[in-house]
N, C-alpha and C positions, 0 to 999 in steps of 0.2 A: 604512232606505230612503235612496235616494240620486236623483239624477238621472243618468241616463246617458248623456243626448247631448240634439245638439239635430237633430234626423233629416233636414230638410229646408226649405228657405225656397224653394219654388217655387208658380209660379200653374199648378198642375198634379192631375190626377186620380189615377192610377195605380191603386191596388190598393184604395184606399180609395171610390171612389164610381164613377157618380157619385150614386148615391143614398146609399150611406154607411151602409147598412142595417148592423146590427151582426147575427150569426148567435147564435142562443141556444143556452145548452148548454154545456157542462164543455168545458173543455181539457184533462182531466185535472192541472187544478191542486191544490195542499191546500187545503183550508179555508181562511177568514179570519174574523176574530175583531172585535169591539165596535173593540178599538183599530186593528188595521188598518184596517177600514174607515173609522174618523176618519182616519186617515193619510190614504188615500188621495181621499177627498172635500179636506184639506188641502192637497195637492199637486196637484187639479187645480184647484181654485177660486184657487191663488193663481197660476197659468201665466194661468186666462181674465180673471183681477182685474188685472193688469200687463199682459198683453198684445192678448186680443181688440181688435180693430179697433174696436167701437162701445162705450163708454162706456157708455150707460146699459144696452144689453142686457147689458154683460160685470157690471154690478153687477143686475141681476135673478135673470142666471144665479146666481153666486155665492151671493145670499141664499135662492133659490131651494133649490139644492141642501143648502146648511148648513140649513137649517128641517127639508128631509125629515128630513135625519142626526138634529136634537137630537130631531125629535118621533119617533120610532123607524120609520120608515118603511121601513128597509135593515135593522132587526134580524134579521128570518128568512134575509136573504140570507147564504149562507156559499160561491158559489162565484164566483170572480173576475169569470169570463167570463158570466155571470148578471149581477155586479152592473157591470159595464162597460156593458153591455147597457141595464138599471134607468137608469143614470147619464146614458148617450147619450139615451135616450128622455126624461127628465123635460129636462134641457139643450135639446133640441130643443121641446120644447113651451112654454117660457116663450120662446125665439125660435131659429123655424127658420131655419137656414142650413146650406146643401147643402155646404158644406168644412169643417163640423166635426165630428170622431168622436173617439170614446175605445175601445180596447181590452185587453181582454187579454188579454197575447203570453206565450210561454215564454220561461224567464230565458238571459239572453247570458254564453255562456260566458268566465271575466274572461281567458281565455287565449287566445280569440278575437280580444277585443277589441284590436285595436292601444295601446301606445302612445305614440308618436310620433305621431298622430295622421292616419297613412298609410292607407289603405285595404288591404285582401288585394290582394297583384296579381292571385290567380286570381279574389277574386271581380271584379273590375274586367273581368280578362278573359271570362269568365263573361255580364258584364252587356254587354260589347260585340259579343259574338258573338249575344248576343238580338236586340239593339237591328239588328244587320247584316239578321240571316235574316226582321226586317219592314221592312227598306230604312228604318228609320229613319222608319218612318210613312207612307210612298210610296207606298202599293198601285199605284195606275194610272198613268199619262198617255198621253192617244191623241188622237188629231184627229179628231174628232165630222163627217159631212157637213153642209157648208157651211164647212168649215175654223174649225170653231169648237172649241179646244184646251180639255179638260178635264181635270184633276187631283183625283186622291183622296188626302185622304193623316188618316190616323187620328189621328196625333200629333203634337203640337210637341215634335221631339226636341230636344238641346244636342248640342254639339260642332261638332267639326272634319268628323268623317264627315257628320253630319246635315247639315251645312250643303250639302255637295258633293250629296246624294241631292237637295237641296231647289232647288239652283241648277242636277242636272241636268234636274229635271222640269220649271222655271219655264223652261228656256232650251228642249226641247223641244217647248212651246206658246207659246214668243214668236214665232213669223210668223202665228200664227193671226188670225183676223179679231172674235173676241173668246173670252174665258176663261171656265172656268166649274170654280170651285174646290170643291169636295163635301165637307160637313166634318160631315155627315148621321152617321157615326160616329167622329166627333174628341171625345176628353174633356180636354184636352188638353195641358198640357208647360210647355214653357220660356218665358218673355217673351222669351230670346234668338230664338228661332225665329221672333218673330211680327216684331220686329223685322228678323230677315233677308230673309223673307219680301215684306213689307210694303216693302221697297227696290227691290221689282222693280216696283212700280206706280206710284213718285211722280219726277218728276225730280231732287227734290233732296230732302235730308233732312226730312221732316214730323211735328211733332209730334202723337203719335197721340193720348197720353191721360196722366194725371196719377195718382200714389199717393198716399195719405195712410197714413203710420203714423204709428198714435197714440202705443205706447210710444216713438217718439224723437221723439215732437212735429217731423215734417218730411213735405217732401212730394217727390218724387222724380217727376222727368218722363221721358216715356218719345219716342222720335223712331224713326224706322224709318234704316233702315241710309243712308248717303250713300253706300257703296258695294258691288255687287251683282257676281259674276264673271257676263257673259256681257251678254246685250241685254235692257235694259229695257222692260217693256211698258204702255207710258201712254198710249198712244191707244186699245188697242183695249178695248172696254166688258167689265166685272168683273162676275161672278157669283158670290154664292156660295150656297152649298146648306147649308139646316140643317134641323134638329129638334131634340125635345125631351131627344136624347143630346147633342147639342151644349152643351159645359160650360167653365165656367174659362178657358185663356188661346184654344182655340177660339171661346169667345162674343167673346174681348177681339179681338181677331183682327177677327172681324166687324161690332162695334161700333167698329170704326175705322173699317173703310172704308166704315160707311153715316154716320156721325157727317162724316165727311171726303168726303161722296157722291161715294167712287169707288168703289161699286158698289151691284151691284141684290143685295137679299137674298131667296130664295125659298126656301120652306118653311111650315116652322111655327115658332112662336116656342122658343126655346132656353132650357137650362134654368137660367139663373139665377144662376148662380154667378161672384160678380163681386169677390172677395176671395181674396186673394193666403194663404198656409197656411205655417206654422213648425208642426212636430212636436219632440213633448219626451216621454221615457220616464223611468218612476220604479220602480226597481229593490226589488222584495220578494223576502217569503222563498218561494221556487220561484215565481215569477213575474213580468211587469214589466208595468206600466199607463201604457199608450200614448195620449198626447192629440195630437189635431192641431186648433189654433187659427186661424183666420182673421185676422190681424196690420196687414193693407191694407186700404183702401178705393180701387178703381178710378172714373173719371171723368170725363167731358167737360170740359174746361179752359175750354171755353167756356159751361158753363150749369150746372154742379156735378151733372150728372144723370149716375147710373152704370148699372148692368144687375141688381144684388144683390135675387134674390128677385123679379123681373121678367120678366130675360130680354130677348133682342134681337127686337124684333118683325119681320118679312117684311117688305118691299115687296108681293113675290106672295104670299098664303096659300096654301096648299095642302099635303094629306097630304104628307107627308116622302115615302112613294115615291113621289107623279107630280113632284116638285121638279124632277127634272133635264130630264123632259120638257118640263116649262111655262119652265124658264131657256133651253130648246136654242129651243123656239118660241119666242121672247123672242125672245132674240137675231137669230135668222133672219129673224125678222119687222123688226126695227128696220134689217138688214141690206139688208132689199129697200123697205125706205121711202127709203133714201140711195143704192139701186145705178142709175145711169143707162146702163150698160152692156146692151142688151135682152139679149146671148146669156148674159152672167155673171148675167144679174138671170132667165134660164129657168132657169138650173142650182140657182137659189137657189128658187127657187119650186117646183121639184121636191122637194130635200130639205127644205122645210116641208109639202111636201105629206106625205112620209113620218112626219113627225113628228104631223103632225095626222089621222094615220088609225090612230094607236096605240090 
């Protein structure tokens, strides 16, 4: 058995959650045997022993799981993806946390694997031409009546591309009269993204929220961009839209800007997920057991209070789909409390009219 990588250090969802549900049933693996399976309870109790983010839960876990092993609990087990499964479930029951899973994957061919530590250009190219044909998490941007600018956008992508998809949607909706961001199915991505993002609302660089990793005993701060291509939008009032798919660097995202009250949060509360993930795979014979550990502790700088297993609560409650309706009257409404224009302040009181006859 070996370690074969270390797969990922992002505050992001992907393919893994965001519930994290492991599927039961053979991969068509071989068997594994008394001693394999101590390997492999070895090799993941000492990733969540060294790394997990909370201390006492990562020594629960750990003891937790070695008790099952010595008392025979995993003896009937003999198929990987079964006992990956076994493993995920009992891990989550001494402490739930929505960014941790264990799997097992089919073995990586060693001729696949680079080494120079380069990526395949084709799959890179592969994973850009994906990442394009969803605008990089973009779906929408339109100007709602009442000139109130709305953006959907799924994902916190990275990069160079993402970033341009992101500054052309926020520059889009910058003359609007206020924003209203929909993150109703965002699970979400990059901290890069929240950070760029997050530049178009403050005038000057703000610190959003604070890390703590435990394994390098440090804590790492996080500030939104100083600078943004196109017009900044800091006057007009911020929405954003959630529920309970709302996850990881989309909760972080939104627990900035209500932690930082630059904006209204409307929805329902979101799901929870407030630790930052490093993935690590441990190479057997025809198969490889895939852990992904929670490594961060995300957090208000100002009162140590974070979102993990909480979630960001609303301003507005309401079902996730009336959300954009009850933000679009929001807004409209706050709009015609400050318009002293009577013909602009009819045209406003029309389109809340529309809104409030849905």
């Amino acid at each position: 058995m070996r370690i074969i990588s270390a797969l990922f250090c992002l505050l992001l969802v992907s393919s893994w959650a965001p519930a994290l549900a492991q599927p039961a049933g053979s991969g068509g693996f071989p068997p594994i045997d008394g001693p394999t399976r101590a390997a492999i309870v070895d090799s993941i109790t000492a990733v969540i022993d060294s790394v997990y983010v909370l201390e006492e839960p990562a020594k629960r876990i750990v003891s937790g799981l070695r008790k099952n092993l010595d008392d025979g609990a995993y003896d009937e087990i003999t198929d990987p993806a079964v006992f990956a499964d076994r493993l995920y479930e009992d891990a989550q029951a001494i402490n739930h946390d929505g960014h941790f899973g264990i799997r097992a994957l089919p073995p990586v061919d060693p001729e696949m694997v680079p080494t120079d530590g380069e990526e395949d250009p084709a799959e890179v190219e592969r994973r850009r031409r994906i990442y394009r044909t969803m605008n990089y998490g973009f779906r929408k941007a339109e100007i709602l009546p009442g000139g109130i600018g709305y953006v959907r956008f799924d994902q916190f992508a990275h990069g160079s591309d993402a970033f341009k998809a992101a500054a052309a949607a926020m520059n889009f909706v910058s003359n609007s009269n206020a924003v209203i961001i929909d993150l109703r199915n965002n699970g979400g991505g990059s901290a890069s993204m929240i950070r760029f993002v997050a530049g178009y609302f403050f005038e000057e660089n703000e610190h959003l929220i604070n890390w703590d990793i435990r394994a390098q005993k440090k804590t790492v701060q996080s500030y939104s961009a100083d600078f943004v291509p196109g017009q900044l939008i800091t006057e007009q009032p911020l929405y954003i839209l959630t529920s309970e798919r709302t996850f990881s660097a989309a909760e972080e995202f939104t627990f900035d800007m209500k932690h930082l009250e630059r904006a209204t949060i409307v929805g329902s509360t979101t799901g929870g997920g407030g630790h930052t993930v490093a993935g690590y795979a441990f190479d057997f014979d025809g198969f490889r057991m895939s852990i992904r550990v929670p490594y961060g502790r995300a957090y208000n700088p100002e009162n140590n209070e974070g979102w993990e297993g909480v979630g960001v609560t609303p301003h507005i409650e309401v079902p996730a789909d009336q959300a954009l309706d009850a933000a679009h009257a929001d807004a409209l409404a706050k709009l015609l409390d400050a318009e002293e224009d009577d013909e602009f302040r009819a045209r406003l009181e029309w389109d809340k009219l529309e809104i409030d006859r849905r």
